[in-house]
Each structure stands twice: as structure tokens, then as C-alpha cells.
ROTOR-896938 format. One record per atom (N, C-alpha, C): x, y, z; residue in three letters. Coordinates in steps of 0.001 Angstrom, whole numbers, plus 524288, in hexadecimal, padded with zeros to 5 digits. Each point is the difference from the previous one (the first is absolute). Layout:
// residues N
XYZAla
...
// end
This chain:
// residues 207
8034A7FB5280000Unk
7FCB6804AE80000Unk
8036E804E080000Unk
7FF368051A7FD3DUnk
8032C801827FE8EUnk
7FF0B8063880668Unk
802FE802EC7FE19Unk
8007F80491804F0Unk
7FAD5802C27FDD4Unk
7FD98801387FD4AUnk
7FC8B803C17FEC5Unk
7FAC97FD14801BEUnk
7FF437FAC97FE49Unk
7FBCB7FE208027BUnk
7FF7A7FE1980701Unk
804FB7FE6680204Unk
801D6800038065AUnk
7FDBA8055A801E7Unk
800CD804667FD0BUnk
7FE098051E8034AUnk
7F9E7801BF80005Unk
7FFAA7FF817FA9CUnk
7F9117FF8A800D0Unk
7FD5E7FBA18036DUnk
8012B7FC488013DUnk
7FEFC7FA9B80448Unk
800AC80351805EBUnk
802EF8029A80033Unk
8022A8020A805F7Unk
7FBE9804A580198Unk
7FDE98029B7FB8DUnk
7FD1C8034A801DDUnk
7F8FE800A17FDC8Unk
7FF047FBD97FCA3Unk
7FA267FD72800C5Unk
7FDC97FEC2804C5Unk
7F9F1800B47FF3EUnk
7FD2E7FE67805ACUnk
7FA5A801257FE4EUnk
7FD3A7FD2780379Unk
7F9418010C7FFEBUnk
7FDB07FCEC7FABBUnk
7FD4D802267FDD4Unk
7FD607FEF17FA94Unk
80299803DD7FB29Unk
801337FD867FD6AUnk
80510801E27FAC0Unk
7FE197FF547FADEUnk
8007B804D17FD6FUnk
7FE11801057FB99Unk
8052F800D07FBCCUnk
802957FB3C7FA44Unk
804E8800147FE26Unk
7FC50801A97FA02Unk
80380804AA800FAUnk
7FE4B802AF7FA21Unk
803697FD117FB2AUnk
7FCBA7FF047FBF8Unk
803A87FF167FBDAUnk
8023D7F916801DFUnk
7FC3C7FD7B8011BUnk
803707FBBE803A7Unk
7FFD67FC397FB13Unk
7FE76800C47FC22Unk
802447FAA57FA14Unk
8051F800447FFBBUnk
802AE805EE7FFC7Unk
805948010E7FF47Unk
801B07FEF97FA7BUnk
7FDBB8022A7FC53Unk
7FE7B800E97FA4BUnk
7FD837FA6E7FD26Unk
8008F7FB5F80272Unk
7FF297FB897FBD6Unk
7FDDE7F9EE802FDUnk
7FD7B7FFE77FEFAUnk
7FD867F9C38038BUnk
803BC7FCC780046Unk
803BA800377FD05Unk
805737FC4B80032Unk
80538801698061EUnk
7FC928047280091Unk
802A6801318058AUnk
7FF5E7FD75804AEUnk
7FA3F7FD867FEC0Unk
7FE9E7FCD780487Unk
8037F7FC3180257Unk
802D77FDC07FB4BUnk
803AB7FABD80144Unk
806C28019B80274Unk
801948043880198Unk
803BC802818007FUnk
7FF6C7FE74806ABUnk
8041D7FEF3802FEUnk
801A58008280495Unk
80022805E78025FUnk
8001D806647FC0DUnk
800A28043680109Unk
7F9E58023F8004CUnk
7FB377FD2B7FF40Unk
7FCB1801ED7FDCCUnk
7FDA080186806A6Unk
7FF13805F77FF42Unk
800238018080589Unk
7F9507FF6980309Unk
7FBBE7FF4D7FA4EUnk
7FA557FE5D8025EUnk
7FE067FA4280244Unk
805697FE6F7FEF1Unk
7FED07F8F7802EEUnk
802A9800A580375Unk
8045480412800CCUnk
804437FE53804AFUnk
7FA718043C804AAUnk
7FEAF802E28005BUnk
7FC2E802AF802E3Unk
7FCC67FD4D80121Unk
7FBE67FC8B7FA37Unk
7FBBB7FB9E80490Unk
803927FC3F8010CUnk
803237FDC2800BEUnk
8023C7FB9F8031EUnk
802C1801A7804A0Unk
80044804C1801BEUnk
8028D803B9803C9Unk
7FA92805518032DUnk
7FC9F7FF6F7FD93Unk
7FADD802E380217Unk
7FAD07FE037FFF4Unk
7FCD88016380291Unk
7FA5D7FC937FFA2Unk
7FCDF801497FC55Unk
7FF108073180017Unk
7FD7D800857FCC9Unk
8028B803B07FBD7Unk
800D67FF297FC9DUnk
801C3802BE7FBC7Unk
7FC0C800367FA1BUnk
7FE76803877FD7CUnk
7FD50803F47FB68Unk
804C3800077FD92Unk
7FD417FFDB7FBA3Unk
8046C800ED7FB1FUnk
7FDFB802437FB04Unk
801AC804AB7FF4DUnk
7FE65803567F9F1Unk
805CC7FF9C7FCADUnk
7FD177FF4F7FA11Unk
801617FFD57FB0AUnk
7FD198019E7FCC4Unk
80324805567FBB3Unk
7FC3A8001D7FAB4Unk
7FF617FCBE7FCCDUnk
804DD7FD4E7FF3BUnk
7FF037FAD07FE61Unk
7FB997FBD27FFD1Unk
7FD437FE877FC08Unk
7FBAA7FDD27FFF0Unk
801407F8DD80426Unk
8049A7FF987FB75Unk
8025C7FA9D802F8Unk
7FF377FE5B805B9Unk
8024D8048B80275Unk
7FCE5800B9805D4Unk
7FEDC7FB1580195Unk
7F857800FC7FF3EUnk
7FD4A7FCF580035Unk
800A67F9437FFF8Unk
804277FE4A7FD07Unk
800237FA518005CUnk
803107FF52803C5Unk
801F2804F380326Unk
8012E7FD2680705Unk
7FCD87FF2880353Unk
7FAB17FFA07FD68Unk
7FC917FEC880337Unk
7FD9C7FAA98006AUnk
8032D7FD5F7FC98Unk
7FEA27FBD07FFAFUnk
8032E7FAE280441Unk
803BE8034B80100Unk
8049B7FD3B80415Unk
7FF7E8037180436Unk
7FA61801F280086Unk
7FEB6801B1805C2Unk
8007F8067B8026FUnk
804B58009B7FC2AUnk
80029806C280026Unk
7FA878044680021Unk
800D8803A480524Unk
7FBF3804937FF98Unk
802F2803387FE17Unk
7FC947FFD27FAF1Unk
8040F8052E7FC83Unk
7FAF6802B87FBB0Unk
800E9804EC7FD73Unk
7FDFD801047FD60Unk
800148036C7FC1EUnk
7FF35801BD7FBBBUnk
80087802237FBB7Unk
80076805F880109Unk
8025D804837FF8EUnk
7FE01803F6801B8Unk
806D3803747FE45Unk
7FED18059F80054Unk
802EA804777FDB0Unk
8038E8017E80519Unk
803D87FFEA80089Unk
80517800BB8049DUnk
7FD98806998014DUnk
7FE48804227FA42Unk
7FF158049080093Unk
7FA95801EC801C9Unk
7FC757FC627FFCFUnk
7FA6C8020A800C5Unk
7FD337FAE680214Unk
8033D7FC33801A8Unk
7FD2F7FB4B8043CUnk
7FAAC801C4804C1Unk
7FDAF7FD488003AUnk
7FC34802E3803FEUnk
7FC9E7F7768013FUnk
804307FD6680571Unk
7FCF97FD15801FCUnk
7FCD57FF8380584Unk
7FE6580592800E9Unk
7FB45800A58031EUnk
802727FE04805A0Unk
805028003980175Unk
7FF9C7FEEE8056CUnk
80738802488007FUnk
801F07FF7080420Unk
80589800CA8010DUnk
803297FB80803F3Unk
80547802317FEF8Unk
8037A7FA278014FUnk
803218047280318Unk
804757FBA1802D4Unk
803C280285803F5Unk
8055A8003D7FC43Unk
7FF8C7FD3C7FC4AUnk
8053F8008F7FD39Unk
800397FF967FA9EUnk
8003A803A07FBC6Unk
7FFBD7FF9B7FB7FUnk
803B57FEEC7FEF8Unk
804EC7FD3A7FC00Unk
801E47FEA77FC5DUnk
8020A8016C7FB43Unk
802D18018D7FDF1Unk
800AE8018D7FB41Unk
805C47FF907FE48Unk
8002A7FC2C7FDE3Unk
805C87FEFD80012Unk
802487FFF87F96EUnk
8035D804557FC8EUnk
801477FF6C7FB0FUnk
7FB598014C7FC62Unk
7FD288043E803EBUnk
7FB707FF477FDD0Unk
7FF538077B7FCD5Unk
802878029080553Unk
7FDE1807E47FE3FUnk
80290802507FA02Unk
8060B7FBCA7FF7BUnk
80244801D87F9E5Unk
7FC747FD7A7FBFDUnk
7FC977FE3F80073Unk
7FB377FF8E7FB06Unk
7FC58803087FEBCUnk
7FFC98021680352Unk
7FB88803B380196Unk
7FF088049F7FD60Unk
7FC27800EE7FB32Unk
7FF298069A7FE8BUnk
7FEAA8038D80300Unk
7FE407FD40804D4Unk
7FC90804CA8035EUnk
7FF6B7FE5C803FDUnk
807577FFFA8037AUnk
800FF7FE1A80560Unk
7FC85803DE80283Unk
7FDFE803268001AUnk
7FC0B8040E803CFUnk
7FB807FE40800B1Unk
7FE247FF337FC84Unk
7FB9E7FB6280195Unk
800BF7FC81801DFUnk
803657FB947FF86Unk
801C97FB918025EUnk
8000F800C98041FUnk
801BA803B180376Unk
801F0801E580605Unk
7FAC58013F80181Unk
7FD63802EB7FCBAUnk
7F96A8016B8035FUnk
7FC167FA80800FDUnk
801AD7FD597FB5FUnk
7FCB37FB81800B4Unk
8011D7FE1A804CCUnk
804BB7FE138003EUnk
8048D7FE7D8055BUnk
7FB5680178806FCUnk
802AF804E47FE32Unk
7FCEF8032A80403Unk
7FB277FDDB80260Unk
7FA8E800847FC27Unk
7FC007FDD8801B9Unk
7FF9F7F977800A6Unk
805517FF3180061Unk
7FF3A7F9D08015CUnk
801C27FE848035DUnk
801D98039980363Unk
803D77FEDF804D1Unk
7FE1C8026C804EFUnk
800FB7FB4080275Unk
7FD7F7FF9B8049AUnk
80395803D38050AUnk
7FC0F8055B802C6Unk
8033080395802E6Unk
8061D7FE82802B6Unk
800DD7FBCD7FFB7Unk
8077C7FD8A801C4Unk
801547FDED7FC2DUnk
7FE147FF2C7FB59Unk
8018D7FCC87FCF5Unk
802E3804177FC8AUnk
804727FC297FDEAUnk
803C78009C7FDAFUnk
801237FD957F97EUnk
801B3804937FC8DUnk
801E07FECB7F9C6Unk
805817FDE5800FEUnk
8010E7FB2A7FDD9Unk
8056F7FF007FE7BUnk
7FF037FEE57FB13Unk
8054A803577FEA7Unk
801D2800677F9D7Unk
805808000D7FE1AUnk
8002F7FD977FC94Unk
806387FF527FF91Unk
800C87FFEC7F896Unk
803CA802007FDC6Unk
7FFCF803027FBE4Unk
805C37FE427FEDDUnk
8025A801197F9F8Unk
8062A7FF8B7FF12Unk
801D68069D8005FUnk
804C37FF5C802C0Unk
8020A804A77FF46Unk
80372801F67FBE8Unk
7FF86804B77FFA4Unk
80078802277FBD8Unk
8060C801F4800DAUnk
80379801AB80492Unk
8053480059801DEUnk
8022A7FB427FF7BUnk
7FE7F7FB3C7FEB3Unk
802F37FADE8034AUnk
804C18006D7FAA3Unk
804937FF68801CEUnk
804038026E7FC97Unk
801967FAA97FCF0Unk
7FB667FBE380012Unk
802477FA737FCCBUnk
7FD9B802E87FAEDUnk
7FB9C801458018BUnk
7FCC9803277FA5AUnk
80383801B37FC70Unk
8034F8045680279Unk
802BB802A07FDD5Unk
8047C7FE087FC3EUnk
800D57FB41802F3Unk
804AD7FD2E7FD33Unk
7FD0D7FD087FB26Unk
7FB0D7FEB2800B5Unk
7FF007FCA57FB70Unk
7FE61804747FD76Unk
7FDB0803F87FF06Unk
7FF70804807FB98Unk
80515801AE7FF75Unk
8050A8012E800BBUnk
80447800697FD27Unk
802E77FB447FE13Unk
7FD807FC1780106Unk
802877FA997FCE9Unk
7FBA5800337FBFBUnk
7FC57801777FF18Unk
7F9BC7FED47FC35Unk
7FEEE7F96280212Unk
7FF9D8006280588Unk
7FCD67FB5B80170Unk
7FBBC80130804C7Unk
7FE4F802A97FEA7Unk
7FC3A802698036BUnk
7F9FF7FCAD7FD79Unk
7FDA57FD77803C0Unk
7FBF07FE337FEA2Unk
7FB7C8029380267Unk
7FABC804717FF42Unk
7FC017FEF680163Unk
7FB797FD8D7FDF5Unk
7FCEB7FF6F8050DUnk
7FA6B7FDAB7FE32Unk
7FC2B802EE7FD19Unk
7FD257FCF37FAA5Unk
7FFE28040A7FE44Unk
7F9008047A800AFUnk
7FF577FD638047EUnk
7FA89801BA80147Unk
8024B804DB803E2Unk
8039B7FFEF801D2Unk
80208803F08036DUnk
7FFFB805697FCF0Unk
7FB278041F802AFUnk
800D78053F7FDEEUnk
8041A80526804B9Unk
801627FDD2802ADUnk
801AD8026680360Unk
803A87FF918033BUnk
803F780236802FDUnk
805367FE4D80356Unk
801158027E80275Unk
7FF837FE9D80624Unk
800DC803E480392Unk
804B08000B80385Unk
80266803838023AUnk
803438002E8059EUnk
7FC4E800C68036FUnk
8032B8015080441Unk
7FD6B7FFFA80558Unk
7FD3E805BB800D3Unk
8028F802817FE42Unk
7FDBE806468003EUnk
7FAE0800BF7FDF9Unk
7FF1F7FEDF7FA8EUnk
7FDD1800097FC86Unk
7FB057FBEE800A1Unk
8016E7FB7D80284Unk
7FAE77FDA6803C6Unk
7FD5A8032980384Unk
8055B80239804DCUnk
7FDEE802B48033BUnk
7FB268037D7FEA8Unk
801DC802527FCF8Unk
7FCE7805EF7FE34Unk
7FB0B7FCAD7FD58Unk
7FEDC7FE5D7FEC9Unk
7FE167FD0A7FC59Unk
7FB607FCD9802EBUnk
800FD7FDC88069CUnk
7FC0B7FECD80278Unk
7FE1F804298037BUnk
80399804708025DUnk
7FE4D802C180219Unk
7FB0C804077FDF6Unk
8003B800BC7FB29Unk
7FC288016D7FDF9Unk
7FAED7FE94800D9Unk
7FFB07F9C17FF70Unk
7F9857FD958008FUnk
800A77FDC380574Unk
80437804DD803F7Unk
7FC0C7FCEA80608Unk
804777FD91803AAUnk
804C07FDC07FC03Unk
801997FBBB80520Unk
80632801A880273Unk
801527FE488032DUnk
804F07FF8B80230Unk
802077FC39800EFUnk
8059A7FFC17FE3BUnk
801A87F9DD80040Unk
803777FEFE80456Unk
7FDD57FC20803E2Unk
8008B7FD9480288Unk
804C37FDC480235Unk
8037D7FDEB7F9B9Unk
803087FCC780212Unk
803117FF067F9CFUnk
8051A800877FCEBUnk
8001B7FE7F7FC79Unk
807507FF53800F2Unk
7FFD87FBAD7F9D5Unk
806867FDF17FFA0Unk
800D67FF587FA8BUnk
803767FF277FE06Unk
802667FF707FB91Unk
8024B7F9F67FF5BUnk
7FBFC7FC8D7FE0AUnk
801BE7FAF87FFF5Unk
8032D7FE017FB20Unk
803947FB7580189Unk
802F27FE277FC05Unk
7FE5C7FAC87FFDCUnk
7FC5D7FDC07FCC2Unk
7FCDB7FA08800FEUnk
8048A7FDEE7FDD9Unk
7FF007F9DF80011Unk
804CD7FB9E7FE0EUnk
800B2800507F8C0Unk
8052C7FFF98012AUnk
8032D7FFE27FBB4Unk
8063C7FA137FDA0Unk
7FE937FF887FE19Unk
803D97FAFB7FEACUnk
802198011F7FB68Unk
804648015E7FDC8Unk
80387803517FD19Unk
7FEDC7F8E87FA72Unk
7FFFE8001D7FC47Unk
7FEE17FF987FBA9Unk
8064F7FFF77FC1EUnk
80228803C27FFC3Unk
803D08006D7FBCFUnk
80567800D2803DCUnk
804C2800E37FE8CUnk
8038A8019880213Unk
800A3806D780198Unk
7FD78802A27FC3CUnk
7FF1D804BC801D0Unk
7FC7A800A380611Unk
7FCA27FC9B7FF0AUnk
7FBF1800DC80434Unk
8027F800EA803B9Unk
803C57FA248017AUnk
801B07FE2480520Unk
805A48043E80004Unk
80114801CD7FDC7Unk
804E98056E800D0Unk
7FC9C803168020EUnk
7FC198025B7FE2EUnk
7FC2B804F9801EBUnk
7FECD7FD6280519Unk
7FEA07FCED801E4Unk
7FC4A7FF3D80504Unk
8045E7FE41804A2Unk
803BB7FBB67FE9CUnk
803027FF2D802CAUnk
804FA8029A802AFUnk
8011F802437FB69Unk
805EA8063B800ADUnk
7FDD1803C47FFE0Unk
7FD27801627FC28Unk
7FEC88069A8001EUnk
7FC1D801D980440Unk
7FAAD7FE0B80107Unk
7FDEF800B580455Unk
7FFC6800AE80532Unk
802CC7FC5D80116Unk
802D4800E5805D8Unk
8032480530800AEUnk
802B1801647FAFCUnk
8029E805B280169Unk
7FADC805437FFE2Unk
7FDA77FE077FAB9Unk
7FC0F805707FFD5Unk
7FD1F800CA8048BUnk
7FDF67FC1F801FCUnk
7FC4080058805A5Unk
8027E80263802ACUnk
8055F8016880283Unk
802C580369802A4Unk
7FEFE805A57FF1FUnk
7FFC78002A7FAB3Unk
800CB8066D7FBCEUnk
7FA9F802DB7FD39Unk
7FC2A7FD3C7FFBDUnk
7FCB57FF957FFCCUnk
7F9C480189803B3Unk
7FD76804C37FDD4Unk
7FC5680093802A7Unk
7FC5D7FAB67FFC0Unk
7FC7F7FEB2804A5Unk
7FDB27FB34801B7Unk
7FBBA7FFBD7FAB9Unk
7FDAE804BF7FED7Unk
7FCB67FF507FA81Unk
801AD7FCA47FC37Unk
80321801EF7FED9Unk
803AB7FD027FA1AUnk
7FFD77F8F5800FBUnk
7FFA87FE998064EUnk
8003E7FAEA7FF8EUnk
7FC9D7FC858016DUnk
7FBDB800E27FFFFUnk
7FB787FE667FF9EUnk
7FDE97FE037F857Unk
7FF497FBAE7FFB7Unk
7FC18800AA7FB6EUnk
7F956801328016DUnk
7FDF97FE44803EBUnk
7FA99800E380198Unk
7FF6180401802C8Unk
7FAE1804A27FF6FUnk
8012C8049B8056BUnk
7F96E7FC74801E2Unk
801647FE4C80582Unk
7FBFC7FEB4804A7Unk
7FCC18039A80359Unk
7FB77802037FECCUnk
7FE14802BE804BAUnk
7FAF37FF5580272Unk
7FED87FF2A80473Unk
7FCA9800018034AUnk
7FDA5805D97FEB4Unk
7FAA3800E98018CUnk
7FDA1804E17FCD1Unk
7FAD57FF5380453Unk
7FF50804AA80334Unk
7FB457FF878033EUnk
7FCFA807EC7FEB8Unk
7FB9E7FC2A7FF9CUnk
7FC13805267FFA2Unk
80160805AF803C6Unk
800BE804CA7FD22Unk
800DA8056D80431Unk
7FC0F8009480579Unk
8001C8008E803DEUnk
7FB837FFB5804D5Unk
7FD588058A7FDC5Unk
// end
């Protein structure tokens, strides 16, 4: 299990609502990373939204899940912990997303959200090599600032946030030079942003 999903586990609770919980493709289901099975096998009650039509055939292996817009969702009740994991860089209209949020959360209840960062300085190395891969549904890329500002607007304050580096297993000989020699020095020299690939934050409604 990788560090990004360990942290969302640490700070879930109550009745949990995982936005976006297909994780683009029904073929995700079969993945050891797939973070809407690791939640019901780790929570009692867990909800699950997808625009994704596919969705729906997790309902056949028992899943409460249902069809519905991350930006304009409306399921008539609220949870203690929403979810949203790889989910706000898709988003045309994260402002809505956050209001929806809002009316779904229960007065202690808490948004966790976790996003790729846009500082993490591996990025950087694969766009000056031209090996930079994004996804290509991704309209958007944030830092931490630029989140900040970005939730404070529709309401929230965050709670609690980190710059995660999930598991990595080096692939080529370059890899294992970058991760094994070079890293250990940059982390010294290096603002803590840059070394994170995931930014993590806990996100609770303004009093």
C-alpha cells in the first residue's frame, strides 16, 4: 500500500463519501492500489460517486456507489469524511466541486484530498528529458499555494497537509542513479515542496 493511500486511512472516520471512486476505468477495480475497495474493507460504511456510467456494475459485487457529477452531486444527506483522491486536477469547475463538498459534510466532518504536485522537481526532470507523462483527462496542476487560495475561497481551512512521495521502484539505470545518489543529496538542498510527488490535505469547513 502505497504512502498516499496509508494517509488517507489515518485520517477517515464515521460514514465516508469517495468521490470519483472508479479511478477512471472499471479495470481499476482489480489493482491492489484501488483506493474504493481498500476503504470498504477498512470502513463500514462507505458511498461512492462516479461520472462514469461503469460505476454502476460495482454494484453488482455489493458496492454502494452511484452515478453522479463530482461538480453538482446532490445525495440528500451528509458524511463525516469525504474523499477525493486524484480527483480536483480534472475538474473544469473545482468551485463547484468544493460547494458541493460543503453541503455534504457533516459540522466535524472533514475533505481529504490529495492531488500531484506541480513543484515535485522529478516533473521537472522528465520535461527537460521530454519524458514527462500526463494524464490526459487532467485539465489542471496545482502547488500548495495555489490549492491554498483556491479552497479558501469556497469556505475551508486546511487542517493538516504533506507532500508525499508514494512507492517507486527505479525501472532503467537512470532511474536507480536519480533515486539512489541524487536524492538523498537534493533532500538536504531542497525545499520540502519539490519532494513530494502527491500534495495531502486534510480540509475542514471555516466555523
Amino acid at each position: 500500500m502505497n504512502r498516499r493511500i496509508q494517509k488517507i486511512l489515518e485520517h477517515c472516520k464515521g460514514e465516508i463519501l469517495d468521490i470519483g471512486c472508479l479511478q477512471h476505468s472499471i479495470e481499476n477495480v482489480s489493482s491492489e492500489d484501488w483506493l474504493h475497495g481498500i476503504l470498504c474493507k477498512n470502513f463500514e460504511n462507505v458511498v461512492g460517486i462516479d461520472i462514469a456510467e461503469d460505476v454502476l456494475k460495482l454494484r453488482e459485487f455489493g458496492y454502494n456507489v452511484y452515478q453522479a457529477n463530482a461538480e453538482n452531486f446532490d445525495l440528500g444527506r451528509k458524511f463525516d469524511t469525504i474523499v477525493a483522491g486524484e480527483l480536483i486536477e480534472h475538474l473544469s469547475n473545482p468551485g463547484n466541486f468544493l460547494e458541493c463538498v460543503k453541503k455534504h459534510l457533516k459540522k466535524e466532518g472533514v475533505l481529504i484530498l490529495t492531488t500531484p504536485n506541480l513543484f515535485w522537481i522529478e516533473y521537472w526532470v522528465r520535461k527537460l528529458f521530454g519524458k514527462l507523462k500526463i494524464n490526459e483527462e487532467t485539465v489542471a496542476w496545482y502547488n500548495f499555494t495555489l490549492l491554498k487560495q483556491l479552497v479558501s475561497r469556497h469556505g475551508f481551512v486546511i487542517q493538516e497537509y504533506e507532500f508525499i512521495q508514494e512507492k517507486y521502484k527505479p525501472r532503467t539505470i537512470g532511474g536507480f542513479f536519480w533515486h539512489a545518489l541524487l536524492m538523498p543529496v537534493l533532500r538536504r538542498i531542497l525545499p520540502k515542496e519539490m519532494l513530494g510527488e502527491k500534495i495531502f490535505v486534510v480540509l475542514k469547513v471555516k466555523d
